[in-house]
GUPAPA-42834 format. One record per residue (C-alpha): residue in one letter; x, y, z. Coordinates in steps of 0.1 Angstrom, whole numbers, plus 5000, padded with zeros to 4 digits. Layout:
// residues N
aXYZ...
END
This chain:
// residues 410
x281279501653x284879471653x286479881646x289879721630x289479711591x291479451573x293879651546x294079361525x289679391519x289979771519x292479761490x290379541471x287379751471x289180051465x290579861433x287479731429x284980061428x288480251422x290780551409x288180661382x285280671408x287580881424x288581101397x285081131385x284081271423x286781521421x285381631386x283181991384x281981841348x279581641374x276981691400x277681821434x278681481458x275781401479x277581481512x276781841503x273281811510x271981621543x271281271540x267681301543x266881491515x269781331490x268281041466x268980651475x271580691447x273080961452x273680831487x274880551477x277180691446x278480911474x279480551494x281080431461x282880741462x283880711496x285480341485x287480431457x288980741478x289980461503x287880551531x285980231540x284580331575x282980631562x281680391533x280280161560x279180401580x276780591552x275980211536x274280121574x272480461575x271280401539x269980051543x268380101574x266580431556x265880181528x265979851534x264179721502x267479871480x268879561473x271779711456x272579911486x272479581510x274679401485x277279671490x276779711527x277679351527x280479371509x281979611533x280979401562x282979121548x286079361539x286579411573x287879001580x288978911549x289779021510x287079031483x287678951450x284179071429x281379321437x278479121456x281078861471x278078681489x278978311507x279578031480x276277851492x274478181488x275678281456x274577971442x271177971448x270478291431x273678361407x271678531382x270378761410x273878851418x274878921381x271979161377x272879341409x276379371398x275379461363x273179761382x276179891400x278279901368x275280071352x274880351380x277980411382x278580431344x275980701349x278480901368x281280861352x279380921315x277581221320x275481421289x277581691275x276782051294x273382191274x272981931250x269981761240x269481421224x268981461181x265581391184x264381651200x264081911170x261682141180x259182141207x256182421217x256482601245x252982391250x255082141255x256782141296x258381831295x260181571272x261981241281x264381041269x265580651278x268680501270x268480131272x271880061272x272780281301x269480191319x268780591320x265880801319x266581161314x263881431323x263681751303x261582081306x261082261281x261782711288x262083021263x265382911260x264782521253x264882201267x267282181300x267881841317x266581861355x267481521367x267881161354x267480821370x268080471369x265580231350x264979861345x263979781304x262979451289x264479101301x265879071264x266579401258x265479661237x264179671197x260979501203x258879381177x255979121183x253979091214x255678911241x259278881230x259879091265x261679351251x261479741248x260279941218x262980171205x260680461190x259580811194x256680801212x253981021235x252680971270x248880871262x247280901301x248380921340x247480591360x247580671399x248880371424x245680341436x244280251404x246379971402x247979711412x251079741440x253479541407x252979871390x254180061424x253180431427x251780461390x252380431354x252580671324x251180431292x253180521259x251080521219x253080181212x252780051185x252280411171x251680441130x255480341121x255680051139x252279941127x253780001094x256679771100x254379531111x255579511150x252879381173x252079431209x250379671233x250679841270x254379961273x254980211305x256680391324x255780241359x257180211390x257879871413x255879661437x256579791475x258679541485x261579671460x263580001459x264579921423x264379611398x267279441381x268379681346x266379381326x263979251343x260679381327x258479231303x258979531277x257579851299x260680071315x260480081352x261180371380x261480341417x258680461432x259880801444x261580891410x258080781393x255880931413x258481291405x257081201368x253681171377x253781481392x255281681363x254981551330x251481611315x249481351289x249181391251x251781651251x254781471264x257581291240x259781001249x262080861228x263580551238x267280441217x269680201226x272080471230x271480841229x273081091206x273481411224x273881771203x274182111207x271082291203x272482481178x273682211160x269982101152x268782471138x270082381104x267582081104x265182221124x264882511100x264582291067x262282041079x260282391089x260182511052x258982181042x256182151065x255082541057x255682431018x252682151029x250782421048x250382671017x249282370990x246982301015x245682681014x245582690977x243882360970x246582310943x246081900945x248981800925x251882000947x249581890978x249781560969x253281520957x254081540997x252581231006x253280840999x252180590973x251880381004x250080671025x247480421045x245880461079x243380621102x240380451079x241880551045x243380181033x245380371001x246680750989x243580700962x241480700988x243080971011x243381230977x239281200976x239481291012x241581581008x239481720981x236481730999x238381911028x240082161004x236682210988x234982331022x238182551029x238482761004x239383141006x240283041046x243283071061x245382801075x247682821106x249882551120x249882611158x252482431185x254482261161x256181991173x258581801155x260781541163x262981281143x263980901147x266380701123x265780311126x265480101090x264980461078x264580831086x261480921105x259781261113x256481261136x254681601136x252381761159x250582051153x247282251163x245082331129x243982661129x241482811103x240583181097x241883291133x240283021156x241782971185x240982661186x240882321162x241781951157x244981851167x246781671138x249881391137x251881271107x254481091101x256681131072x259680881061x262280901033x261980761000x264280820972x265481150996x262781280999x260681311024x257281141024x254081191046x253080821049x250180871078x248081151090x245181161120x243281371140x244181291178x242581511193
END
C-alpha cells in the first residue's frame, strides 16, 4: 500500500467528517476519546468515533491505521468497512460524499449506501448531541428503588439509553446505537413496519439459544399494545428489543419490521442487567430531557392524587372512589365503569376496617393525543408483605385526571 496520501482526498474528508467532529472531541461536556482505553476493550463505536475524530483533526494515517485494526477485529461492521474504504480511496484521489463506493457498485445497492450514510450521520449526531449532565427524560417521574433499571429509545436519533436506578435516582451508564422500524416510528396497526411510541415494560428474557440467529444474542419482548393503545384502537403484537443475525455488526437505523434492534454485544449487556416486569422503556420520537428536580413539582402532585385514591379506597366512601375513574373505564373483563363500581363494592365490602398501603410506586407519564399516566404499585393490606401487584392508567379529561384501566399483573 502506497505510504503517500493524496492532500486533495485528505482535505475532503476532513471537510467531510470535519471542524465540529473536531470540536466536539476536544469538548469535556463528552465522553473520554477511545484512545484513552486500549483498543480491545473500547466498543466498535467508540473505536470508530475515535477514527472520525482522527479525520476531522486531519490525521488520515492514523484514521487508516485504526479503520484496518477495527475491520479486521470486526469484519461484519459494515459501517466501519464503508469508512475504511473511503480512506483507501482518499489516498489516490478526492472524494466527494461519505461511502464514495465505484459508480458500478453504488448502483447496485444505492439504498444500502444511503442507510450506511444515514448511520454515520446518526452516530455521529450521537456525539455531537449528547443528554444534558444528570438529566433524565420527562417520563421518568418516579421509580422504586425495586426498580434497577429503566430505558429510553429515541427514534429519531436511533439511540437507546440505559439507566439504573440508586438512592439518588436514575443515572445514565451507557447508550448505543439502534435500528427502528423501516417506516419509522408511531405505529398503529399490525404490519405497517413501524415502531410504537409508548411507555411500555419489558414482559420476559428470550436467550439466543432460544431462538433463531435473526434475533442474534436475544430479545427483551415489550407489553405492546398495552391498555392505551388498545384503547386507541392500534393493533399488532411482538415488538423487542433484539439483537442481529451473526453475520451483521449492526442493521441499517430503519431496517426493522417495528421491534428496535442492538448489536449483539450491546444486547446481550441488556440481557445481562435489566430484569422482566420491573423494567420501563419509553420509546419517543425525540426525547425531552429534565432536571430531576425539575419533575418533583409533578411528581409530588400526581403523588397526592394517587394517595387521595388510596384513602377512598380505605374508607369505602363509593362516590369520592368513584369520581377518580372514567365514564369509559373498560378492560381486564369489566366491558363498562357500571360494571367495574359492582366490582369495587364487593372488594371494599371484604376490606373493611383494613388498612391499605401502596408499595413500589411507580409512576411514569406519556403525552401523545393526550396526557397519560401508567402506575405501578404493590397492594398491601393490614401489614402484608406481600400482595397483588396492580397497573392503571389514567388520562385527562376535562383537566382532570381520569383512571381509565386497572389490572392485577401480577
Amino acid at each position: 500500500m502506497s505510504k503517500v496520501v493524496r492532500r486533495g482526498g485528505t482535505t475532503m474528508l476532513t471537510r467531510l467528517f470535519g471542524t465540529s467532529l473536531l470540536a466536539c472531541a476536544l469538548s469535556s461536556a463528552l465522553p473520554a476519546p477511545a484512545c484513552a482505553a486500549s483498543e480491545s476493550k473500547a466498543s466498535p463505536e467508540s473505536r470508530l468515533i475515535e477514527v472520525y475524530k482522527l479525520i476531522g483533526a486531519g490525521n488520515s494515517r492514523a484514521a487508516l491505521q485504526r479503520a484496518e485494526s477495527l475491520v479486521q477485529d470486526v469484519p461484519t461492521f459494515q459501517l466501519a468497512q464503508l469508512v475504511y474504504g473511503d480512506l483507501l480511496l482518499a489516498q489516490t484521489n478526492p472524494i466527494s460524499a461519505m461511502g464514495s463506493a465505484p459508480p458500478g457498485l453504488a448502483a447496485r445497492a444505492p439504498q444500502k449506501l444511503d442507510q450506511l450514510r444515514m448511520e454515520a450521520r446518526r452516530r455521529l449526531a450521537a456525539l455531537q448531541e449528547r443528554p444534558p449532565a444528570n438529566a433524565v427524560p420527562a417520563q421518568f417521574v418516579q421509580l422504586p428503588q425495586t426498580t434497577h433499571h429503566a430505558i429510553a429509545v429515541d427514534a429519531s436519533r436511533s439511540r437507546l439509553y440505559l439507566f439504573e436506578n440508586g438512592p439518588s435516582g436514575l443515572k445514565l451508564i451507557s447508550d448505543h446505537y439502534a435500528s427502528i422500524g423501516r417506516l419509522g416510528a408511531d405505529k398503529s396497526v399490525q404490519g405497517d413496519q413501524r415502531t410504537p411510541l409508548g411507555v411500555y415494560y419489558i414482559t420476559s428474557r428470550l436467550e439466543g439459544k432460544q431462538l433463531t440467529d435473526f434475533y442474534g444474542s436475544g430479545a427483551l419482548p415489550l407489553n405492546y399494545p398495552n391498555e392505551y393503545d388498545r384503547r386507541l384502537g392500534r393493533t399488532g403484537h411482538g415488538i423487542w428489543l433484539h439483537g442481529v443475525p451473526s453475520d451483521s455488526f449492526a442493521r441499517s437505523p430503519n431496517s426493522t419490521d417495528g421491534c428496535v434492534a442492538l448489536s449483539n454485544p450491546e444486547l446481550q449487556g441488556l440481557l445481562e442487567r435489566v430484569e422482566p416486569r420491573t423494567t420501563p422503556v419509553v420509546i419517543a420520537k425525540n426525547l425531552d430531557w429534565v432536571a430531576p428536580q425539575q419533575s418533583q413539582p409533578q411528581q409530588r402532585s400526581l403523588h397526592n392524587l394517587l394517595e387521595g385514591w388510596r384513602v377512598a379506597r380505605v374508607t369505602g366512601d363509593m362516590a369520592r372512589l368513584l369520581s377518580f375513574y372514567s365514564e369509559a373505564f373498560a378492560g381486564n373483563g369489566v366491558k363498562d365503569l357500571g360494571q367495574w363500581r359492582q366490582t369495587l363494592q364487593r372488594e371494599n365490602a371484604g376490606q373493611r376496617n383494613k388498612s391499605l398501603e401502596l408499595k413500589d410506586v411507580a409512576i411514569l407519564k406519556w403525552q401523545d393525543r393526550g396526557d397519560v399516566m401508567v402506575v405501578t404499585f404493590g397492594e398491601l393490606t393490614n401489614g402484608q408483605r406481600n400482595g397483588p401487584i396492580k397497573r392503571q392508567y389514567w388520562g385527562k379529561e376535562n383537566g382532570l385526571w381520569k383512571i381509565f384501566y386497572e389490572g392485577v399483573i401480577g
